[in-house]
mmCIF file of the C-alpha atoms, coordinates in Angstrom:
data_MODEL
# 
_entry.id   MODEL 
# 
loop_
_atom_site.group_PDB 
_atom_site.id 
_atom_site.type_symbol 
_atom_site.label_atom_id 
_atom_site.label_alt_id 
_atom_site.label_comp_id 
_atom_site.label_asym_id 
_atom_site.label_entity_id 
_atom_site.label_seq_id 
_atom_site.pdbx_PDB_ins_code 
_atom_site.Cartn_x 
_atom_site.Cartn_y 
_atom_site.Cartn_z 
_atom_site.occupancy 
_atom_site.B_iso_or_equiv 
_atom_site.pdbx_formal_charge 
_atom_site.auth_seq_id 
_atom_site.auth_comp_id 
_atom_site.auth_asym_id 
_atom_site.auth_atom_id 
_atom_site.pdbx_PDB_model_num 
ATOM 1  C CA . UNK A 1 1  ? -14.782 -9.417  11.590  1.00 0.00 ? 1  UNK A CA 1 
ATOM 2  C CA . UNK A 1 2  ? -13.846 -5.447  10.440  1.00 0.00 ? 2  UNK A CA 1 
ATOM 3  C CA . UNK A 1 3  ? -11.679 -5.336  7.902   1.00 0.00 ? 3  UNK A CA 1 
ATOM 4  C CA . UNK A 1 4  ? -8.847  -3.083  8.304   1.00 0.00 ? 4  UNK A CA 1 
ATOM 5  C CA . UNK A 1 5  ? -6.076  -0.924  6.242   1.00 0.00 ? 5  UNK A CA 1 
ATOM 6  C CA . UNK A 1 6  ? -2.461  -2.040  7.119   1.00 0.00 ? 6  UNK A CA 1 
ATOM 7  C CA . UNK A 1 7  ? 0.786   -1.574  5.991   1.00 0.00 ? 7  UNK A CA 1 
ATOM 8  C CA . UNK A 1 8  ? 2.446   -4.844  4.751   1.00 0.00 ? 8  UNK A CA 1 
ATOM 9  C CA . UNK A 1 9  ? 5.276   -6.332  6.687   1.00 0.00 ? 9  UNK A CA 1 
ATOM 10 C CA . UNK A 1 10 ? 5.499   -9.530  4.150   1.00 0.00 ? 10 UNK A CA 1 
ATOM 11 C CA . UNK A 1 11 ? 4.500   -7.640  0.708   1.00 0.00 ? 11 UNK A CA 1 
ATOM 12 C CA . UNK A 1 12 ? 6.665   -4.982  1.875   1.00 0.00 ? 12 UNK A CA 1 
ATOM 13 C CA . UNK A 1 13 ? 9.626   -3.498  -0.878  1.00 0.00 ? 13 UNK A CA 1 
ATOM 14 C CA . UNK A 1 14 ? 9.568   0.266   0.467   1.00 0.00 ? 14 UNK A CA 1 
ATOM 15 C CA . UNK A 1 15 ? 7.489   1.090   3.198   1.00 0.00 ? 15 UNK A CA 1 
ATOM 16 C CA . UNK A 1 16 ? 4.562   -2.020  2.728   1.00 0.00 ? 16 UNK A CA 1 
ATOM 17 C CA . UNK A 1 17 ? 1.870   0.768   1.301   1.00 0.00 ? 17 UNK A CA 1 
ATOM 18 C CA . UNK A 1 18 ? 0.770   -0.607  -2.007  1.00 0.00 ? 18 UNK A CA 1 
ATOM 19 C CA . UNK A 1 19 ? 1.355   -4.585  -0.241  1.00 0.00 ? 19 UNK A CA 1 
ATOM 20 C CA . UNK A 1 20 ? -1.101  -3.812  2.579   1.00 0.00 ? 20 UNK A CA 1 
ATOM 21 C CA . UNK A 1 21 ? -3.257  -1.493  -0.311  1.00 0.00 ? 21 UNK A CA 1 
ATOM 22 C CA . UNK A 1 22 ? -3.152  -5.478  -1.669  1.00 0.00 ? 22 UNK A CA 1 
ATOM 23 C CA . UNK A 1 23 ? -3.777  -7.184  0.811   1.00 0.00 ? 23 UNK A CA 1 
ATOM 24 C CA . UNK A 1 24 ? -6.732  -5.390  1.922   1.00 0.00 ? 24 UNK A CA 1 
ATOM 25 C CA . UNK A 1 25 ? -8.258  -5.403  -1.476  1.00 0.00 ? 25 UNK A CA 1 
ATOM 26 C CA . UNK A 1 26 ? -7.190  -9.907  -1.601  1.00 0.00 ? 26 UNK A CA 1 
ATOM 27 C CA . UNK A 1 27 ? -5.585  -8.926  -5.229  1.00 0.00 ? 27 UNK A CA 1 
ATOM 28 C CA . UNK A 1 28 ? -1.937  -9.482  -5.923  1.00 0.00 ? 28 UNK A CA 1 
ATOM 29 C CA . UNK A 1 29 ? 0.514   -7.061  -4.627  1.00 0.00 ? 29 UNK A CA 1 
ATOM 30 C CA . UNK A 1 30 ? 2.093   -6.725  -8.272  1.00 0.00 ? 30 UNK A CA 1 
ATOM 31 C CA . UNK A 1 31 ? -1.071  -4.932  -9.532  1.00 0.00 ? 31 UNK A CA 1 
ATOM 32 C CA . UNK A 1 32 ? -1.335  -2.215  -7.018  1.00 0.00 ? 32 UNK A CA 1 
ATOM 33 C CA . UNK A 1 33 ? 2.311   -1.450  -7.442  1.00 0.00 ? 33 UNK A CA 1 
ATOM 34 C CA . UNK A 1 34 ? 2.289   -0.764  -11.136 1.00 0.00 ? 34 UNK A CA 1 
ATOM 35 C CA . UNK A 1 35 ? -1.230  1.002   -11.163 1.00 0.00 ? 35 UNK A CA 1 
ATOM 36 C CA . UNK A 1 36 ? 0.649   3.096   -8.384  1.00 0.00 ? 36 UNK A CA 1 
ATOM 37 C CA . UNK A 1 37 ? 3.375   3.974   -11.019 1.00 0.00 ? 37 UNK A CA 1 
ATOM 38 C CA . UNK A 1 38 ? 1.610   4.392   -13.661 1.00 0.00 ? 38 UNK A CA 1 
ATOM 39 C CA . UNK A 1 39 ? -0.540  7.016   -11.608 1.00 0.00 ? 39 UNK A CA 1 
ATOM 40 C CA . UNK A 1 40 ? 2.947   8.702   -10.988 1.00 0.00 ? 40 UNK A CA 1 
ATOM 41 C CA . UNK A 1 41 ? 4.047   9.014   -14.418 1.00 0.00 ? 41 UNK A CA 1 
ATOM 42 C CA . UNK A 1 42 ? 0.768   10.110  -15.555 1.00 0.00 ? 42 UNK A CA 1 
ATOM 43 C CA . UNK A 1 43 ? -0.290  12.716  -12.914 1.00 0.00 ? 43 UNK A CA 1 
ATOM 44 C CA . UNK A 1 44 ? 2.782   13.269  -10.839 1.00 0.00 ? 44 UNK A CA 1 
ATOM 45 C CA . UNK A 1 45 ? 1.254   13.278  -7.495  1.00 0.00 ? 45 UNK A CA 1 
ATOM 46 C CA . UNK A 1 46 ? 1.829   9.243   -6.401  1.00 0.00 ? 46 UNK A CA 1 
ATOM 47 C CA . UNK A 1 47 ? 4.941   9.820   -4.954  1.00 0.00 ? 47 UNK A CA 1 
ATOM 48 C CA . UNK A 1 48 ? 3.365   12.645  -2.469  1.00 0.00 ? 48 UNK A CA 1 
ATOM 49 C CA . UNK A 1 49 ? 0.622   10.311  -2.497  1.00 0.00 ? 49 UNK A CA 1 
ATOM 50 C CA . UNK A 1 50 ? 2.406   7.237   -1.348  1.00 0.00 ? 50 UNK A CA 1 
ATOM 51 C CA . UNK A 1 51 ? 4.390   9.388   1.235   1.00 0.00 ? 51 UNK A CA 1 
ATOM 52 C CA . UNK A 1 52 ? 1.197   10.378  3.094   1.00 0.00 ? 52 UNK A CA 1 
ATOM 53 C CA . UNK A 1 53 ? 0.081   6.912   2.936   1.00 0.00 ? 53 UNK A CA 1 
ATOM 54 C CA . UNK A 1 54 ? 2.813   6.066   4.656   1.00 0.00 ? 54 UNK A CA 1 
ATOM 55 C CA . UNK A 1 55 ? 2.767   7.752   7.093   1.00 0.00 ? 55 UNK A CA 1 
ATOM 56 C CA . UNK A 1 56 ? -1.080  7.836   7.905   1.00 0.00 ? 56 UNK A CA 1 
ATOM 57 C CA . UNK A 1 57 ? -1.467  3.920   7.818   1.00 0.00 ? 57 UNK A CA 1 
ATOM 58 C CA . UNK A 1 58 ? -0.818  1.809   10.181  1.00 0.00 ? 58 UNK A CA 1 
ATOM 59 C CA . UNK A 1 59 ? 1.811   -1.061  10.226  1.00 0.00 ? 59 UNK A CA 1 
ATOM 60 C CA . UNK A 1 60 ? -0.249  -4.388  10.538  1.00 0.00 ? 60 UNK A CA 1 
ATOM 61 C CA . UNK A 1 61 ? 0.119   -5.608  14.457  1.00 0.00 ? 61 UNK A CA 1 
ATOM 62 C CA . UNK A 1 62 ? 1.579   -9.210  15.149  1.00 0.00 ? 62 UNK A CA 1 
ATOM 63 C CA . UNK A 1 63 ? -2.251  -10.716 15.965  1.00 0.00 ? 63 UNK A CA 1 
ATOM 64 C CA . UNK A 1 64 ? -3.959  -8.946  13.058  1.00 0.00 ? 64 UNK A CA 1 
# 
């Protein structure tokens, strides 16, 4: 089975990015999201980041 990049619909707060960043990775959802802010703070660009990420992945189908 391929293991794919989805956004979240049930570790979803915003738009599911750093849920389905979790999910794919099998590490809790709570991690991703404050290594995501920290990146913001420290280098500024996670927000931009985040917004390309959500619009480039996917959103996970009902059978996946």
């Amino acid at each position: 089975m391929v293991k794919r990049l989805y956004r979240s619909k049930k570790n979803k707060i915003i738009g599911g990015v750093c849920g389905g960043i979790a999910e794919y990775l099998e590490v809790d959802p709570v991690i991703v999201r404050l290594l995501w802010v920290i990146a913001s703070l420290a280098w500024g660009a996670g927000i931009f980041a985040y917004l390309i990420a959500w619009i480039i992945m996917p959103e996970k189908p009902r059978r996946a």
